[in-house]
CHARMM-style PDB file with segment names, atoms N, HN, CA, C and O in Angstrom:
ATOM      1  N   UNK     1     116.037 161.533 121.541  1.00  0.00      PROA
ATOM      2  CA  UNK     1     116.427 160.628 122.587  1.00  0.00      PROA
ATOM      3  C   UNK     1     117.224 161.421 123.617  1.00  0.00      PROA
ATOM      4  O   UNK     1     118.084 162.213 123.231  1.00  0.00      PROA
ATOM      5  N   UNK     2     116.947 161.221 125.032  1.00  0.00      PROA
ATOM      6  HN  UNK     2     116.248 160.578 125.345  1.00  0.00      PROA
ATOM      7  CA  UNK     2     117.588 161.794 126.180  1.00  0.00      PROA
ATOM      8  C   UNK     2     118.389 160.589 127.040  1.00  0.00      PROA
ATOM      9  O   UNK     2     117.956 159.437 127.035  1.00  0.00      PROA
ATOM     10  N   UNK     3     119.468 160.933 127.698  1.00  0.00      PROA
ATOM     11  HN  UNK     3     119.820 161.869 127.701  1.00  0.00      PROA
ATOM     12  CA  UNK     3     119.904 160.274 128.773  1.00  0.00      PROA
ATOM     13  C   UNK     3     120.347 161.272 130.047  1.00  0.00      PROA
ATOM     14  O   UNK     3     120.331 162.502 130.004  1.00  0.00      PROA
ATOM     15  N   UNK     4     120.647 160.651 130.907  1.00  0.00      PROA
ATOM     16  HN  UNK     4     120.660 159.652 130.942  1.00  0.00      PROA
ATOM     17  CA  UNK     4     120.816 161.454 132.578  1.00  0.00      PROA
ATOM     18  C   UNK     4     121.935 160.913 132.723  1.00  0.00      PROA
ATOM     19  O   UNK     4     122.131 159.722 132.480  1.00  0.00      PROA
ATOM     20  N   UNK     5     122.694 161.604 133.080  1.00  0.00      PROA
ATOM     21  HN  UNK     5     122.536 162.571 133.277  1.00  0.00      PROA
ATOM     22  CA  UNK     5     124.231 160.642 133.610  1.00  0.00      PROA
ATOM     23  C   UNK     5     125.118 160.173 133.029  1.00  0.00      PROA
ATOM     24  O   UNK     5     125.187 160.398 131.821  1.00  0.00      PROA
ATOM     25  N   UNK     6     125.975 159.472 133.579  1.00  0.00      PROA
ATOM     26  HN  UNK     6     125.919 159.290 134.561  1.00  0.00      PROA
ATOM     27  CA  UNK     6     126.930 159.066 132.808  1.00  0.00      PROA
ATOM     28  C   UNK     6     126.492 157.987 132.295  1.00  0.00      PROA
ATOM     29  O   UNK     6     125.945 157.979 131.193  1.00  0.00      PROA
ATOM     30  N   UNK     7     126.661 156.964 132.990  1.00  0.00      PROA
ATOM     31  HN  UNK     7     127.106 156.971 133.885  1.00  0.00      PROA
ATOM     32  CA  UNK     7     125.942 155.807 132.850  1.00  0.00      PROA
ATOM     33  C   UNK     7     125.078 155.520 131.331  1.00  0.00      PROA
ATOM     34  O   UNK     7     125.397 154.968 130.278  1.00  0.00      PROA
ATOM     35  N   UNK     8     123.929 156.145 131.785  1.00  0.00      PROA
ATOM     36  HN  UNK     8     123.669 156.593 132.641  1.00  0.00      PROA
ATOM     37  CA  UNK     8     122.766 156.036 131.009  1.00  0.00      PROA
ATOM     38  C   UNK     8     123.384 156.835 129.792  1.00  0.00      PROA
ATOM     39  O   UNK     8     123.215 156.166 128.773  1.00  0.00      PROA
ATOM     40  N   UNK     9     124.016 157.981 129.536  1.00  0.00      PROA
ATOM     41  HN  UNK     9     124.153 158.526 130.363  1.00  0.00      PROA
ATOM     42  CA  UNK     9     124.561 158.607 128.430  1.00  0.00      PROA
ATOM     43  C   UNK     9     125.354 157.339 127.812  1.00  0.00      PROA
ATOM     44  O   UNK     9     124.598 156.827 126.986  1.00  0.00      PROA
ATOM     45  N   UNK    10     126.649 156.583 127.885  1.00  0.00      PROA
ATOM     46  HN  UNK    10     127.263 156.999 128.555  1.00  0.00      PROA
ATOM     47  CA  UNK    10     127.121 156.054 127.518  1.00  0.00      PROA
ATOM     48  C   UNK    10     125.869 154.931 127.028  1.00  0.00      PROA
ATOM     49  O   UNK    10     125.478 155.333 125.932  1.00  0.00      PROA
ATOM     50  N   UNK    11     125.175 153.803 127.390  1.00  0.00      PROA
ATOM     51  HN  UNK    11     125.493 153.477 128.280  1.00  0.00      PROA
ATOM     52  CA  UNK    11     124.478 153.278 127.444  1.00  0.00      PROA
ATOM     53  C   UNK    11     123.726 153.556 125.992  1.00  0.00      PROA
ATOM     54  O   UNK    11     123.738 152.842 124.990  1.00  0.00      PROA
ATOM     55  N   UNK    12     122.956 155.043 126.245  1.00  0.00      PROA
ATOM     56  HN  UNK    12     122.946 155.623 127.060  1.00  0.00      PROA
ATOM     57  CA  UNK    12     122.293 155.587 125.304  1.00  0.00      PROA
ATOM     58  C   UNK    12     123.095 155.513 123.933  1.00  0.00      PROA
ATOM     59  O   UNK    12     122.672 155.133 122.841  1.00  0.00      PROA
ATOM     60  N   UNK    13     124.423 155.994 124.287  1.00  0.00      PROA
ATOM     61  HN  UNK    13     124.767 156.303 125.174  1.00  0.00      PROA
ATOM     62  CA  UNK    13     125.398 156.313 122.903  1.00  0.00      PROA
ATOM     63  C   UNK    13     125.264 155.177 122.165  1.00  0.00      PROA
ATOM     64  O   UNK    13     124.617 155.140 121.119  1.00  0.00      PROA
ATOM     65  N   UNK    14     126.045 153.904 122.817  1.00  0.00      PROA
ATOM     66  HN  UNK    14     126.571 153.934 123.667  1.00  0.00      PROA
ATOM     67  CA  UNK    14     126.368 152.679 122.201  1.00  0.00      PROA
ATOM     68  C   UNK    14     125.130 151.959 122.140  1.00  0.00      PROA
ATOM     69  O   UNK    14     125.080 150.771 121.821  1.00  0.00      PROA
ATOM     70  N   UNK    15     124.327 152.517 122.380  1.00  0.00      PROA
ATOM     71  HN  UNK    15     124.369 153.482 122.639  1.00  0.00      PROA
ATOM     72  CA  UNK    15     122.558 151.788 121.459  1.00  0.00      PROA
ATOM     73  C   UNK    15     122.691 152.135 120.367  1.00  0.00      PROA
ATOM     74  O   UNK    15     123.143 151.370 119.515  1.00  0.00      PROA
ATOM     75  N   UNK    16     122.328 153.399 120.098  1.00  0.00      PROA
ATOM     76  HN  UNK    16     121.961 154.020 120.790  1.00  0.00      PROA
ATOM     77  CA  UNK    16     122.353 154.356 118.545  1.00  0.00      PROA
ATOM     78  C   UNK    16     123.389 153.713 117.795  1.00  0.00      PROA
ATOM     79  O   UNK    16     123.130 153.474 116.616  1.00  0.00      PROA
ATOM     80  N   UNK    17     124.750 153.316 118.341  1.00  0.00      PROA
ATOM     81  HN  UNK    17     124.960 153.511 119.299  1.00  0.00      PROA
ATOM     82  CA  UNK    17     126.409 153.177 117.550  1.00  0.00      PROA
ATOM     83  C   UNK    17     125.578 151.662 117.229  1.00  0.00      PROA
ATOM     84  O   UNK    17     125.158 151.543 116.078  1.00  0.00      PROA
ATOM     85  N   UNK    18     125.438 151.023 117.763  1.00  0.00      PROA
ATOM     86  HN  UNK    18     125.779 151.120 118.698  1.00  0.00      PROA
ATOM     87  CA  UNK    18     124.169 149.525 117.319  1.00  0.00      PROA
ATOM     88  C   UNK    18     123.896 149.402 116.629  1.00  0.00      PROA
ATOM     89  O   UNK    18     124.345 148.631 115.781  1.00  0.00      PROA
ATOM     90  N   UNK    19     122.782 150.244 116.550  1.00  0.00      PROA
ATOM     91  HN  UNK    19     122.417 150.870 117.239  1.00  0.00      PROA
ATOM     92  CA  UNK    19     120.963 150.426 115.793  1.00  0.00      PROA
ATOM     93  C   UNK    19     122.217 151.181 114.483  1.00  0.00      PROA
ATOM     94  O   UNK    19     122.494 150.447 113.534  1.00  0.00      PROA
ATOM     95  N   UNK    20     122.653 152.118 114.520  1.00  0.00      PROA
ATOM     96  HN  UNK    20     122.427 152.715 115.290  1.00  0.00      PROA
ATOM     97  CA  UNK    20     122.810 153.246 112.778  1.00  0.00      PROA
ATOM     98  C   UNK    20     124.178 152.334 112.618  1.00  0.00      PROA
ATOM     99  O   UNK    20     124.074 151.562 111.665  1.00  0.00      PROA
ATOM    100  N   UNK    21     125.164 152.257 113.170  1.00  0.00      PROA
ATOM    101  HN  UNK    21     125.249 152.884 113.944  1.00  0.00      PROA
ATOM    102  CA  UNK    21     126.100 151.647 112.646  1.00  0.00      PROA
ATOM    103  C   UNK    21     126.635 149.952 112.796  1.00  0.00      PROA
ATOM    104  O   UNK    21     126.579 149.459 111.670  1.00  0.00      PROA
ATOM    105  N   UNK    22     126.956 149.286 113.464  1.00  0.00      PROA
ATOM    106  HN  UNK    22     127.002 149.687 114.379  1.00  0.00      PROA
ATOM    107  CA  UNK    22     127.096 147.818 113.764  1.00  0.00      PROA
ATOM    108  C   UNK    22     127.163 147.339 115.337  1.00  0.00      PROA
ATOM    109  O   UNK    22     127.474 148.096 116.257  1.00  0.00      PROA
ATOM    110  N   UNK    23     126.819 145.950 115.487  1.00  0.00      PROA
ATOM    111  HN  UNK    23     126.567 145.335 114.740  1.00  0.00      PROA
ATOM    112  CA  UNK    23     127.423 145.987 116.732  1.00  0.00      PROA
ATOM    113  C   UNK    23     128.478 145.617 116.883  1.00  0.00      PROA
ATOM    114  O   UNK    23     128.788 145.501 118.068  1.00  0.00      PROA
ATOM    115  N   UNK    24     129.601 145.233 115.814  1.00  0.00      PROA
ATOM    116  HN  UNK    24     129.350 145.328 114.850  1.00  0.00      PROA
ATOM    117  CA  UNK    24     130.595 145.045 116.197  1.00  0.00      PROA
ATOM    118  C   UNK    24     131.983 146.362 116.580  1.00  0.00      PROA
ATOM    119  O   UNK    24     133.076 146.238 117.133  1.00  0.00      PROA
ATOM    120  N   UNK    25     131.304 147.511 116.004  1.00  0.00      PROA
ATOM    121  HN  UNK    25     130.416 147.612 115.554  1.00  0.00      PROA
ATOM    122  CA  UNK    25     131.886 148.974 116.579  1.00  0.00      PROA
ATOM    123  C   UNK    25     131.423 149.411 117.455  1.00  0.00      PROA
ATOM    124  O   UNK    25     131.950 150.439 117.879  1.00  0.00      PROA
ATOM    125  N   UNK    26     129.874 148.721 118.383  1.00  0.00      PROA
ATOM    126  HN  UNK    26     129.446 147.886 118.038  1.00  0.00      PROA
ATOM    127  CA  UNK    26     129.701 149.552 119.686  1.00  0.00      PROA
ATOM    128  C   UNK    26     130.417 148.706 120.401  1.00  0.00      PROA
ATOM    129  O   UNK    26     130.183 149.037 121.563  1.00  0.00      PROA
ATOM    130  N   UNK    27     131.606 147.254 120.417  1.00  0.00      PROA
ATOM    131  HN  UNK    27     131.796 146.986 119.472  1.00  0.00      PROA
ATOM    132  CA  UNK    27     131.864 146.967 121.402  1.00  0.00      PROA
ATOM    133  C   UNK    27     132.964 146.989 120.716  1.00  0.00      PROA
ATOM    134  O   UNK    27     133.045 145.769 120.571  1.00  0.00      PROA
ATOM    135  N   UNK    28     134.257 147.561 119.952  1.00  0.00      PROA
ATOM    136  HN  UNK    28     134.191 148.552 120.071  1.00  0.00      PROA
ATOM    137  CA  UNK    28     134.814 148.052 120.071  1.00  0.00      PROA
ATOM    138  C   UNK    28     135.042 149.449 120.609  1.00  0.00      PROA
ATOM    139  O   UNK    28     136.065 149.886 121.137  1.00  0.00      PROA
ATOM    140  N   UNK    29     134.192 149.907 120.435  1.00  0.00      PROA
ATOM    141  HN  UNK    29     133.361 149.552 120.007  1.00  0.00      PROA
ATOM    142  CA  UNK    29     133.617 151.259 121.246  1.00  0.00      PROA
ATOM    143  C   UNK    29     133.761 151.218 123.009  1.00  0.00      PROA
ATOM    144  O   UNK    29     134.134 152.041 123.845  1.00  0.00      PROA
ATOM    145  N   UNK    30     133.318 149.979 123.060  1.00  0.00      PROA
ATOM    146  HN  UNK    30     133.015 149.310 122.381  1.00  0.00      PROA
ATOM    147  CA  UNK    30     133.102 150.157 124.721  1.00  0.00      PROA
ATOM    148  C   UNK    30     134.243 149.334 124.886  1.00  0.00      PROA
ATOM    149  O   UNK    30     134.039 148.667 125.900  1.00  0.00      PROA
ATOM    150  N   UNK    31     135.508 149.007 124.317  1.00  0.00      PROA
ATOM    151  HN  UNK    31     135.673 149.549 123.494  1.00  0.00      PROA
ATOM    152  CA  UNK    31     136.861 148.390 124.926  1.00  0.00      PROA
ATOM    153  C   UNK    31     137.460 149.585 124.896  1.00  0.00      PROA
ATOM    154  O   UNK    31     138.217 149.805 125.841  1.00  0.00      PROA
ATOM    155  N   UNK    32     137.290 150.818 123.702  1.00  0.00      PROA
ATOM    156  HN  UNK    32     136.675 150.639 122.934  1.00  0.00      PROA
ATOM    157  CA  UNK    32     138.094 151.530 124.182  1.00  0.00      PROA
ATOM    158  C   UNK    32     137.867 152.377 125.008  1.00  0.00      PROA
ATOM    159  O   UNK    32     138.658 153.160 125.536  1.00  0.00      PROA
ATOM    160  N   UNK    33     136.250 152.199 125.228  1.00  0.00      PROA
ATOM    161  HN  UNK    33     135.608 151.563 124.800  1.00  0.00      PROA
ATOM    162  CA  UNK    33     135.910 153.397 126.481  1.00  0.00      PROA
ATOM    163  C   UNK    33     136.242 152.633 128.148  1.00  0.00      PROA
ATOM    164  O   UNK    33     135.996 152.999 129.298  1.00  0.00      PROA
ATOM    165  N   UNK    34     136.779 151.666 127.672  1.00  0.00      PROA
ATOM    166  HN  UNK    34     136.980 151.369 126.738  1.00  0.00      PROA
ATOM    167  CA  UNK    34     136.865 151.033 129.509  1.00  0.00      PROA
ATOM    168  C   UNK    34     135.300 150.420 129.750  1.00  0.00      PROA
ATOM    169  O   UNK    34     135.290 149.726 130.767  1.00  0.00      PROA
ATOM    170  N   UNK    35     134.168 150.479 129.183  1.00  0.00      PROA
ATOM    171  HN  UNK    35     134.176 151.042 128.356  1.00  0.00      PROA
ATOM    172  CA  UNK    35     132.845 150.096 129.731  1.00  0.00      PROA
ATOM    173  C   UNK    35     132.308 149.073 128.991  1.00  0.00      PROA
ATOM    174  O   UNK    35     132.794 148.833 127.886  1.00  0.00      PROA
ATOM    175  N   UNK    36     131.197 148.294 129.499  1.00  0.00      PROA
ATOM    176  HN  UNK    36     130.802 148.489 130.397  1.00  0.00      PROA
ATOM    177  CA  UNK    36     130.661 146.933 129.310  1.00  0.00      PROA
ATOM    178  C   UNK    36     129.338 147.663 129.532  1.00  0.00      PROA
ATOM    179  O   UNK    36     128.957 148.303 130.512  1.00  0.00      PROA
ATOM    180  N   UNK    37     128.753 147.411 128.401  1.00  0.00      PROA
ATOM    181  HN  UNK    37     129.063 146.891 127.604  1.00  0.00      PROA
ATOM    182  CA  UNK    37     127.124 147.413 128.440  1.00  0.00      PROA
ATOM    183  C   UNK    37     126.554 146.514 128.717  1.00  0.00      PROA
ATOM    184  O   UNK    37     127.027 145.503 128.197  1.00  0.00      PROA
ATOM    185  N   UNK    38     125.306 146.269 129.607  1.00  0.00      PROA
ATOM    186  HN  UNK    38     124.923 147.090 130.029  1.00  0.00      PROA
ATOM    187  CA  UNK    38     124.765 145.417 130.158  1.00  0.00      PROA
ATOM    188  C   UNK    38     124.260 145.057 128.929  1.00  0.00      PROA
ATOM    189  O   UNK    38     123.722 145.868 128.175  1.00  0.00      PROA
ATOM    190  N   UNK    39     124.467 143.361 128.573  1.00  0.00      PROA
ATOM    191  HN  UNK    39     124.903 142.702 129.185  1.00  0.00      PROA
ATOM    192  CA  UNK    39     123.566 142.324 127.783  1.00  0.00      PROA
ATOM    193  C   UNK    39     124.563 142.189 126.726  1.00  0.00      PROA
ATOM    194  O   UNK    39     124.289 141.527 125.725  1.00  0.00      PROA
ATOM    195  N   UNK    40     126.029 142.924 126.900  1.00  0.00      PROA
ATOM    196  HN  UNK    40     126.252 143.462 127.713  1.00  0.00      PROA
ATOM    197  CA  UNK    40     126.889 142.207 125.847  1.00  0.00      PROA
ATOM    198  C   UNK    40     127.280 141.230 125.763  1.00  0.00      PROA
ATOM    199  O   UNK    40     127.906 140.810 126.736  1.00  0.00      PROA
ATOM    200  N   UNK    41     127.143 140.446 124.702  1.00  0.00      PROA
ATOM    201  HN  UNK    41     126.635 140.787 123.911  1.00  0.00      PROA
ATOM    202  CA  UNK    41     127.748 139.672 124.534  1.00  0.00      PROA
ATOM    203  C   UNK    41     129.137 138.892 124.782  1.00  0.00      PROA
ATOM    204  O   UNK    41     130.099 139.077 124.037  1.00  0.00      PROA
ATOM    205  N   UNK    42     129.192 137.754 126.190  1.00  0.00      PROA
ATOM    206  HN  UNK    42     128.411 137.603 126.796  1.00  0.00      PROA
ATOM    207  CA  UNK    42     130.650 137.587 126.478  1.00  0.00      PROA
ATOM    208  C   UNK    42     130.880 138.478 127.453  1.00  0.00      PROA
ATOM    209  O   UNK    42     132.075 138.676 127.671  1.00  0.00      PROA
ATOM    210  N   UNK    43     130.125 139.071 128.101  1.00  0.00      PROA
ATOM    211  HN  UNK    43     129.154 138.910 127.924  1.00  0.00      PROA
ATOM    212  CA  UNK    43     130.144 140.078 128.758  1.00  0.00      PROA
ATOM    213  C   UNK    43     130.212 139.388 130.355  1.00  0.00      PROA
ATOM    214  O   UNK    43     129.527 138.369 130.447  1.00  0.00      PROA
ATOM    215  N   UNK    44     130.962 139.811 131.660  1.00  0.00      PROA
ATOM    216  HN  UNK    44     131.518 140.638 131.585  1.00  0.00      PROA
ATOM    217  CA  UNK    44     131.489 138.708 132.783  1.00  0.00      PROA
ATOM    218  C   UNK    44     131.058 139.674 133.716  1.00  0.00      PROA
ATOM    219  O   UNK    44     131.122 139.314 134.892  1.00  0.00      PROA
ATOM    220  N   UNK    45     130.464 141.267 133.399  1.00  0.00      PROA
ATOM    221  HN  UNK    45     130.411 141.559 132.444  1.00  0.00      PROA
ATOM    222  CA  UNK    45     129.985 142.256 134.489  1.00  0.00      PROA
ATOM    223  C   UNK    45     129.076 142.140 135.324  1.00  0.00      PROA
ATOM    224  O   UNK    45     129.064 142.535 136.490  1.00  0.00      PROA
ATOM    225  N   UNK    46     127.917 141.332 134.470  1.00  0.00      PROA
ATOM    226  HN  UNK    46     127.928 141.011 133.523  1.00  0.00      PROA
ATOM    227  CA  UNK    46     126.919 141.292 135.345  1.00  0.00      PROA
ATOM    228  C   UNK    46     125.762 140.076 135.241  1.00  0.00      PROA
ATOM    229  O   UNK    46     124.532 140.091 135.289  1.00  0.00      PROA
ATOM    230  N   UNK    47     127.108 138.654 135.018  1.00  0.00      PROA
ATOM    231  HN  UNK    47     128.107 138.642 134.979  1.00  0.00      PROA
ATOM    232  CA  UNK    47     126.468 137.615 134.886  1.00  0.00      PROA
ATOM    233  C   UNK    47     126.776 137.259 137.188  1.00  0.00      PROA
ATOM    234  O   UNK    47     127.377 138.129 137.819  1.00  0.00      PROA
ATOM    235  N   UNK    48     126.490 136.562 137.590  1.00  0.00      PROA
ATOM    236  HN  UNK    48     126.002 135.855 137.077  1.00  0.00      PROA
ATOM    237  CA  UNK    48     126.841 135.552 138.541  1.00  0.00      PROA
ATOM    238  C   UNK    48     126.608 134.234 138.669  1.00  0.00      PROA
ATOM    239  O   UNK    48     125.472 133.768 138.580  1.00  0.00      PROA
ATOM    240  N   UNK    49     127.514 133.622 138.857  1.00  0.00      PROA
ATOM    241  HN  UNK    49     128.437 134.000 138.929  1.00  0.00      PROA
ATOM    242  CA  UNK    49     127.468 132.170 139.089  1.00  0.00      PROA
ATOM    243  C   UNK    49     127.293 131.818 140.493  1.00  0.00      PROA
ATOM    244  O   UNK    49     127.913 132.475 141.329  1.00  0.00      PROA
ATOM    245  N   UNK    50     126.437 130.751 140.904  1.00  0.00      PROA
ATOM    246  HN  UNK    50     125.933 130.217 140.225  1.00  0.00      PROA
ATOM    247  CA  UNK    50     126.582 130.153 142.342  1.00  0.00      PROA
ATOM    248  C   UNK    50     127.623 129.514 142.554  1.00  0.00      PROA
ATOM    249  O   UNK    50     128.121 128.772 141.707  1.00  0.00      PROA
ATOM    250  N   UNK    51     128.066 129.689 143.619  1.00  0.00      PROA
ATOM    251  HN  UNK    51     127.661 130.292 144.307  1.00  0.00      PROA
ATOM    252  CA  UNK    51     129.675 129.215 144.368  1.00  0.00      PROA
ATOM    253  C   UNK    51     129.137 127.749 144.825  1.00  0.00      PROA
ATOM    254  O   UNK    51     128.143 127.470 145.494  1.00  0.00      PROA
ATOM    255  N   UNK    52     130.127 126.901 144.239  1.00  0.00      PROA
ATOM    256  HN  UNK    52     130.934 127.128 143.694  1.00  0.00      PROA
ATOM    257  CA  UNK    52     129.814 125.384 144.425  1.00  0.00      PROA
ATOM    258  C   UNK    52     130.364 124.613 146.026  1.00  0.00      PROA
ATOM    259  OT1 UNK    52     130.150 123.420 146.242  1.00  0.00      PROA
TER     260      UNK     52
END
């Protein structure tokens, strides 16, 4: 498996931390890395709501 960037490296990491170990350590993983993977769960990065 390859990634480019930061982005996509991190991304890449906390798939694998997923898939071999749990998901409840890739998102402890990504609180302590400061980052939100797109499609987490509870996740407020990259939902939007329409303004009423």
């Amino acid at each position: 498996m390859t990634a480019a960037g930061i982005a996509s490296g991190l991304e890449s990491a906390l798939h694998l931390v997923r898939r071999k170990v749990s998901a409840d350590v890739a998102v402890r993983a990504e609180e302590v890395l400061e980052y939100q993977t797109r499609g987490t769960p509870g996740s407020t990065a990259w939902s939007w709501s329409s303004p009423v």
